[in-house]
N, C-alpha and C positions, 0 to 999 in steps of 0.2 A: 220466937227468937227475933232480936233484934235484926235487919239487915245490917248496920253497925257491926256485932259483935262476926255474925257469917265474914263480912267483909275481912276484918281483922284476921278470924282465925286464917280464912282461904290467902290470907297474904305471908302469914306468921308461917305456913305450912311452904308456899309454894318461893320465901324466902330463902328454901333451906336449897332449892336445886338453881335458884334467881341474885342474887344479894344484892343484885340493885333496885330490888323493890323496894320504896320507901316505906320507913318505919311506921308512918302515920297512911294510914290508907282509908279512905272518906266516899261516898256518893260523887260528890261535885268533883272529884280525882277523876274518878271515872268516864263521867260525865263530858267534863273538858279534855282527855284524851283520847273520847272518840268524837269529839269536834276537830281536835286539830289533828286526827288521823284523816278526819273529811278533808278539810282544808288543803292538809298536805298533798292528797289523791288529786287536787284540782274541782272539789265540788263546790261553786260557786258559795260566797258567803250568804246572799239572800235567800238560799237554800240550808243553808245549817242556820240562820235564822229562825226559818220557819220550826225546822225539826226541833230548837233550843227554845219554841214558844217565844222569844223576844219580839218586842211590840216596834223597839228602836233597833236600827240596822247599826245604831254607835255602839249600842251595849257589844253584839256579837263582834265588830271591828276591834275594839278596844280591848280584847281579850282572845280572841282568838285566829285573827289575821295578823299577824307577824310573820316573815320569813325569819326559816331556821337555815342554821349552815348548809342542808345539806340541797334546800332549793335553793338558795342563791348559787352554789356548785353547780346545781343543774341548767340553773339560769346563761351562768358565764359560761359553760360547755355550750349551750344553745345559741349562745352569742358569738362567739369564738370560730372564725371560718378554720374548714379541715387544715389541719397540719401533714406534711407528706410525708416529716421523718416520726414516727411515736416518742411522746413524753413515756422519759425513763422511770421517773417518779409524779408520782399521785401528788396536787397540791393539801399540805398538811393544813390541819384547822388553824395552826400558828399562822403558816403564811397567809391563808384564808380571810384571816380578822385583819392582819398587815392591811392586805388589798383594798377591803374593806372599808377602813376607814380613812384610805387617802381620799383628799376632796380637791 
């Protein structure tokens, strides 16, 4: 049996308890999701290089080092000296992209 076709059915199947599994599910899905599960954890990229066999450290940069919303969140909390009274609300992904893109 194809890995292909396994892939598909074990998505088709685990779609029914998930529904934001994407419709098209592939090797290289897989593959780049647990690259940038590495990334996200803080594993160096010259190290998910190695593990992605890439010979150029541009290939692995250019594809799977991006910061996603929820490290740059983590980033500005680590930037951000303690506050004494608590934030009543969470910053939303809306205000997040705001922040974001002021220069």
């Amino acid at each position: 049996m194809r890995v292909t076709l396994v892939l598909s059915q074990a998505a088709q199947s685990a779609r029914q308890n998930c529904p934001s599994i994407p419709g098209h599910i592939h090797c290289h899905l897989l593959r780049k999701t647990k690259a940038m599960d590495l990334y996200q954890q803080g594993i160096p990229l010259p190290v998910i290089m190695r593990l992605l066999g890439h010979e150029n450290a541009s290939t692995t940069s250019a594809f799977y080092a991006f910061a996603t919303l929820d490290m740059m969140r983590q980033a500005i909390t680590k930037a951000t000296p303690a506050i004494s009274v608590p934030v009543t609300e969470p910053l939303t992904d809306e205000k997040l992209q705001a922040l974001y893109s002021l220069r």
